[in-house]
N, C-alpha and C positions, 0 to 999 in steps of 0.2 A: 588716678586713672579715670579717664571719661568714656563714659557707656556708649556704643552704636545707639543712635534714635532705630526705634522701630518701627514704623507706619506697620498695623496690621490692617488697614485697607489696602496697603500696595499685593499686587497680587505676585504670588515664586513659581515662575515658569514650572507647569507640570507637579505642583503640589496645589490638594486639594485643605483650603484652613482651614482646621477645627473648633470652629464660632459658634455663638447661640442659634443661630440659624442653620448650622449642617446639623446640631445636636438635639435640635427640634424636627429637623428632617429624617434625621435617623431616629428618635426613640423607638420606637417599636423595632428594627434590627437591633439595634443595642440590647433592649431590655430580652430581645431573644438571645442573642449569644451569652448575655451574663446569665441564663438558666442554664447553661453547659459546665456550671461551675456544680451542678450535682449530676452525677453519673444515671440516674433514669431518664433525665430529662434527654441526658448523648441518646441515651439507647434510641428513646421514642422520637426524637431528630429522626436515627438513623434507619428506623422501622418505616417511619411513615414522613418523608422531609416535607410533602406540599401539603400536605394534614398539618405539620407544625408549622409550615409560614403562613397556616391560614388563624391557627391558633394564636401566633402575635401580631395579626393585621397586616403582615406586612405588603408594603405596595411592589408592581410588578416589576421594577425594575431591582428593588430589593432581592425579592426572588429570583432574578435571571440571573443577580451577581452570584448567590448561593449554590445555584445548578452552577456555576460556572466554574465553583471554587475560584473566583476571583478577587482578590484583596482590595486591588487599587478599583475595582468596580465597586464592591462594597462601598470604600470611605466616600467615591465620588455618591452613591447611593447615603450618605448620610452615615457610614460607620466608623466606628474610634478602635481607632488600631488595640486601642488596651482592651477591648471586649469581642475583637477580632479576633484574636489570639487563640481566646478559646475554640470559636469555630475553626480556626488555620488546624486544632490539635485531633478534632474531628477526623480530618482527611488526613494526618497527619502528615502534615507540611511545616516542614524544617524554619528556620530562623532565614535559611539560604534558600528554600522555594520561595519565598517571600519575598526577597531581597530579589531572584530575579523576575521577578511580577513585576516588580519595581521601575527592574530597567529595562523590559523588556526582552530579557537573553534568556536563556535555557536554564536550567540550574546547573548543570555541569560547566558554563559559562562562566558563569559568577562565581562560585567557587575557582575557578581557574585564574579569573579576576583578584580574588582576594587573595590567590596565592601570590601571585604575582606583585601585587601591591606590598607583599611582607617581605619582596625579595632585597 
C-alpha cells in the first residue's frame, strides 16, 4: 500500500497548521491554558481573566480570542487545540460547541448535523 505524499507547506483551505512557527507564536496562550490543568489556577482565570493574560504575556489578539471564547481565533492566535481544551472546559463548552466554531453554525446546528449524518 503506498502512502498519500504530504506537502505540509501546501496550505488546507480554512485550517490553521500546527508548525514551529504557530507554536512559537502561541507559547505564552499555550503555557497559559496548560495551568488550567490545576484547579486554583481556573479559579484565579476566572476571578481576575485580564490580570491573568497579563500574568502569561499574552499578546492582544490572544486576549481578544479569550474575551471571545473563541477556539478557531485562539489557534489562528497561535493555540493547540490539545491545551485549548482546557480553556473550552472553563466556559464549559461541549466537544459540539466547538465543532460549531468550527463550522461556523450554531451548536444546536451541528448537533442536528451529526444527527443527521448518523442517519
Amino acid at each position: 500500500m503506498e502512502l498519500a505524499h504530504f506537502d505540509h507547506h501546501t496550505p488546507i483551505a480554512g485550517t490553521t497548521l500546527f508548525d514551529g512557527e504557530q507554536a512559537m507564536k502561541g507559547y505564552q496562550l499555550n503555557k497559559m491554558c496548560y495551568s488550567f490543568n490545576a484547579a486554583e489556577a481556573r479559579d484565579e482565570y476566572l476571578a481576575n481573566p485580564e490580570a491573568y493574560f497579563d500574568k502569561f504575556d499574552l499578546n492582544e489578539a490572544q486576549k481578544q480570542a479569550c474575551r471571545n471564547a473563541n477556539v478557531l481565533e485562539m489557534i489562528a492566535a497561535g493555540g493547540n487545540i490539545y491545551y485549548l481544551a482546557k480553556f473550552a472546559g472553563i466556559y464549559k463548552l461541549s466537544v459540539q460547541d466547538v465543532g460549531a466554531q468550527q463550522t461556523g453554525m450554531t451548536t444546536d446546528q451541528f448537533k442536528q448535523k451529526l444527527l443527521d449524518a448518523g442517519k
